[in-house]
N, C-alpha and C positions, 0 to 999 in steps of 0.2 A: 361253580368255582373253577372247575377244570377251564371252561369255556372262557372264562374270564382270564386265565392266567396263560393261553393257547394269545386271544387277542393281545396282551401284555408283551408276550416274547415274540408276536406277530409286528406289534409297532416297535420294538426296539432291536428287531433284527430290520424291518425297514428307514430307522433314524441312522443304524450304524451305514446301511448299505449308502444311503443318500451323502452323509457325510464323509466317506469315506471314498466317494466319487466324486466329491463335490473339488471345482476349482481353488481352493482356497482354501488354509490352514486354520481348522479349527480347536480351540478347547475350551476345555470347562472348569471349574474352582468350586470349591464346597464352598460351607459359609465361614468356614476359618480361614480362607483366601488358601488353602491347599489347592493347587491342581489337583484332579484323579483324571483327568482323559484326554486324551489327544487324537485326531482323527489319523487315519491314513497317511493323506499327505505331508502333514508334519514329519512322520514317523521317517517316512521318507526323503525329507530335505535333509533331517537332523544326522540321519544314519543312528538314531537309539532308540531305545525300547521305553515301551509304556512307564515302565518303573524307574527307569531311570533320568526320565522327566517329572517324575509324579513332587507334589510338594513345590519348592521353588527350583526342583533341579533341570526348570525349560532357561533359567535367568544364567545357567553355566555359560550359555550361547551366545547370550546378548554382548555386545561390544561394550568393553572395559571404560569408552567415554560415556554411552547412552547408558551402564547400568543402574548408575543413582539416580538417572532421572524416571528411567522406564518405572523401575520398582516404588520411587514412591509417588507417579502419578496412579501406580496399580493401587495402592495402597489408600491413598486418597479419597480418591475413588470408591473402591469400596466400603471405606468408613462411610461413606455419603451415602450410600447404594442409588450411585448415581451412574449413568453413562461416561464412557471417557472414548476419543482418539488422539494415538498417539506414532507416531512415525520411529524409528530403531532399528539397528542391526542388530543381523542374527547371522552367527556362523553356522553354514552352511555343512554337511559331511565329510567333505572335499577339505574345509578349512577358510574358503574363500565368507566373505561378509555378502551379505548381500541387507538392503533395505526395505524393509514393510512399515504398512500403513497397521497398528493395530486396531480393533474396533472391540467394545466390553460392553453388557451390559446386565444388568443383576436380572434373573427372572425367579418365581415365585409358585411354589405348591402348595394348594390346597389354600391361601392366602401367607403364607408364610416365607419369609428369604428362605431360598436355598441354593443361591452359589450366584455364580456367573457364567457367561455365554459370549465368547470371543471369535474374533476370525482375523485374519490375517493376509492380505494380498502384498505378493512382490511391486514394488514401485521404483526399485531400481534405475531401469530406464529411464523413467518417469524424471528421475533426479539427477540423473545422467545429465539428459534433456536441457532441465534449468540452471546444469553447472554449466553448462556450453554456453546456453544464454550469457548466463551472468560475464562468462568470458568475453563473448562477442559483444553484448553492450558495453562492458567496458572499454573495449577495446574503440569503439565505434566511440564513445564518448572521448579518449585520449585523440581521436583523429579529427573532432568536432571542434576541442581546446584548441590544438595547435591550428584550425584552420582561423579561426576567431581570432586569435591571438596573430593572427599575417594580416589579418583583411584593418585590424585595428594599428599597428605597423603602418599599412600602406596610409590609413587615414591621417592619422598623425604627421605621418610625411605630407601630407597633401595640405594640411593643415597650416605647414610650416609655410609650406609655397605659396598661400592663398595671398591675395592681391587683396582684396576686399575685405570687409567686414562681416559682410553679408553671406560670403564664402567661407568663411571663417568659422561662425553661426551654424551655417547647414549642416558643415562636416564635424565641429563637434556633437551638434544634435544624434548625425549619422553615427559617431565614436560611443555615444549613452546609450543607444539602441542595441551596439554591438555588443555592450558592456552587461546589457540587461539581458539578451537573449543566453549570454553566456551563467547569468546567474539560472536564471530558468533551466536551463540545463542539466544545471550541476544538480536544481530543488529536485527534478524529475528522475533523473537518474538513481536519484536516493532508494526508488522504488522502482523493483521490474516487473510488476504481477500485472500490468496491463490495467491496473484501478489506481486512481493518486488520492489519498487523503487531504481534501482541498482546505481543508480548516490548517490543516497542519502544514500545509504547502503555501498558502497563501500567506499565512503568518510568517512564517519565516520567508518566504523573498521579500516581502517588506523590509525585514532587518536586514537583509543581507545586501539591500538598495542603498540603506540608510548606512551601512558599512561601507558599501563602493562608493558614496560618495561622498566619503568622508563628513559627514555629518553627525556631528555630538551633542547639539542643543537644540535637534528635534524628538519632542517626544511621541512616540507610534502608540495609540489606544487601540489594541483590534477585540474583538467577541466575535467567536465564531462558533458555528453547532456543528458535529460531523455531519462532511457529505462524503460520500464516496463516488468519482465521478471515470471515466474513461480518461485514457493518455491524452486524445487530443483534446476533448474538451479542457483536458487541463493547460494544455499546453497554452493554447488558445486565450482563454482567462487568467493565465499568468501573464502574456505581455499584455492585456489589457492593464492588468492591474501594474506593472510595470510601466505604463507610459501614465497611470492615472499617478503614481506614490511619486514618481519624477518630475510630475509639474507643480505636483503639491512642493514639495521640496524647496523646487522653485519660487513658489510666488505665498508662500506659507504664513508671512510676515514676519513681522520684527520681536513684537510683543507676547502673541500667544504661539507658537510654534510647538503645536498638536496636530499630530494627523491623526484620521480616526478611519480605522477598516472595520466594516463589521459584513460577515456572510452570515445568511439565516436561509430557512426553507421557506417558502409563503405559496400557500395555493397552487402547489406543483411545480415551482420553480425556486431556480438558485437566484438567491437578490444578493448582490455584491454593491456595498455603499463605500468611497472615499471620498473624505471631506476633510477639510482644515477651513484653519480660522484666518486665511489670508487676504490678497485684495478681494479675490472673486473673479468672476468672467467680465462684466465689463470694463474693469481697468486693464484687463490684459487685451482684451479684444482692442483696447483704445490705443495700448502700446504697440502692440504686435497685429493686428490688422485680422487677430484670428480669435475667436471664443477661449482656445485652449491649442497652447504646441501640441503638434500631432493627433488631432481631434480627426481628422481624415482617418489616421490608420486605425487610431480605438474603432472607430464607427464603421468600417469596415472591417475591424476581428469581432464586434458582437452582432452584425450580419449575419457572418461567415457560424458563427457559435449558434443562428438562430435566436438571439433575443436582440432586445432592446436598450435603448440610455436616454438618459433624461442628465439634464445639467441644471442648475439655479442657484442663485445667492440666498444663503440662509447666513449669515454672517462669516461667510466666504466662501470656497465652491463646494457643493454638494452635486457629486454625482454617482446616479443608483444604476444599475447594469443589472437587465431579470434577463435571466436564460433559461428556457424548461428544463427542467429534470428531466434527465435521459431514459426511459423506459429501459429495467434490465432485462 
């Protein structure tokens, strides 16, 4: 017994010692969701004592906007005796806030709940970091508007000038482009994590096409499954799909004026389908001398994207865009 109870105060003088050096703010919770322990380094950021953190008095700390949310994701949580992370300040000794990641999970003796197991890292910087971000992309987006908004200026003026038809043609073509790159933008920007939500990004630059071009008696069908894709792939498959919803628009027809978006995943690739019920390719090819306005530059961004297009009359134009799914 003795030898048992020597090993016993052998491991929980070596859990204290380990925690109590460890990087990282740890604590623990009965199974009434009481705190009873707090390592070292907590003891240390807080400037308090074990008892005066014990129960919920660690949540004294916690900042007056995060405190309803901390407490009843803690709370949640443990109803579930489930895992939870959560992000929150905590004031520091000094009085200064600072921001951690929290991390919880329930563990279990002899097969029975008995509390929780937390830790805590500064991430501070970390969020610092992506305020700076968030600042400089904004900022870099307001200088991207106004540049867009000159070059579209010059167009229009040039527009006015034009002698021909044909000139005329070009540069408002050129004016759609500048119109669409700037909606792309705005879609992209929505999101700075470096991944775009392409169901959710692609759906909406479709409406927001059909809004720039003042368009109210076309109706947009899209179905789309989550993909999560990198910036420039997205980037990339938005003007495609911005030069495919702009000719649909176009030649859309009279009678049934539907366009239909649909993304799906298929055999490791992204398939991106627009089609409408309009004349098709060879009546446009017969007007315009080409398959499809600006079929050079789609065919050159899903090159550049590494996939492929396929175009054909299925009772007006149907065209499918496969591009592999990006290995994370």
């Amino acid at each position: 017994m003795n030898a048992e109870n020597n090993f016993r105060e052998m491991g929980e003088l070596e859990f204290r010692e380990l925690a109590d050096n460890a990087p990282v703010m740890i604590w623990r919770s009965r199974p009434d969701k009481q705190c009873d322990w707090f390592n070292k380094p907590w003891l240390d950021f807080s400037g308090r004592t074990q008892e005066e953190l014990f129960g919920y008095g660690w949540a004294d700390d916690v900042h007056p906007e995060d405190f309803e949310r901390c407490v009843s994701i803690y709370q949640t949580a443990f109803d579930a005796r489930e895992k939870f992370t959560m992000p929150y300040r905590l004031r520091r000794h000094d009085g200064v806030y600072r921001w951690f990641l929290d991390n919880g999970a329930p563990f279990y003796r002899n097969g029975e709940f008995a509390g929780y197991f937390g830790s805590c890292v500064d991430i501070t910087e970390h969020r610092e970091l992506e305020e700076h971000q968030r600042t400089l992309l904004a900022e870099l987006n307001h200088r991207v508007r106004n540049n867009l908004q000159l070059i579209m200026s010059f167009l229009q003026l040039s527009k006015l000038r034009a002698k021909t038809d044909e000139a005329k043609s070009l540069l408002q073509g050129a004016m759609s482009r500048v119109k669409g790159i700037g909606i792309i933008q705005d879609e992209l920007n929505r999101n700075a994590t470096g991944f775009i939500e392409l169901a959710e990004y692609l759906s909406g630059l479709a409406q927001s096409i059909l809004r720039a071009e003042s368009i109210g008696d076309i109706e947009l069908v899209t179905e789309a499954c989550p993909l999560s894709v990198p910036y420039d792939l997205a980037a990339n498959l938005g003007m495609v799909v911005n030069e495919l919803v702009t000719n649909s628009i176009k030649h859309a027809g009279q009678d049934n004026r539907t366009i239909f978006l649909k993304l799906e995943y298929v055999d490791g690739h992204i398939k991106i389908l627009v089609a409408d019920r309009g004349v098709g390719f060879s009546h446009v090819a017969k007007d315009a001398r080409a398959p499809m306005q600006g079929s050079g530059l789609v065919d050159a961004l899903v090159k550049r994207s590494g996939g492929t297009i396929s175009r054909e009359n299925r009772g007006g134009a149907h065209v499918v865009v496969l591009v592999k799914f990006p290995a994370t």
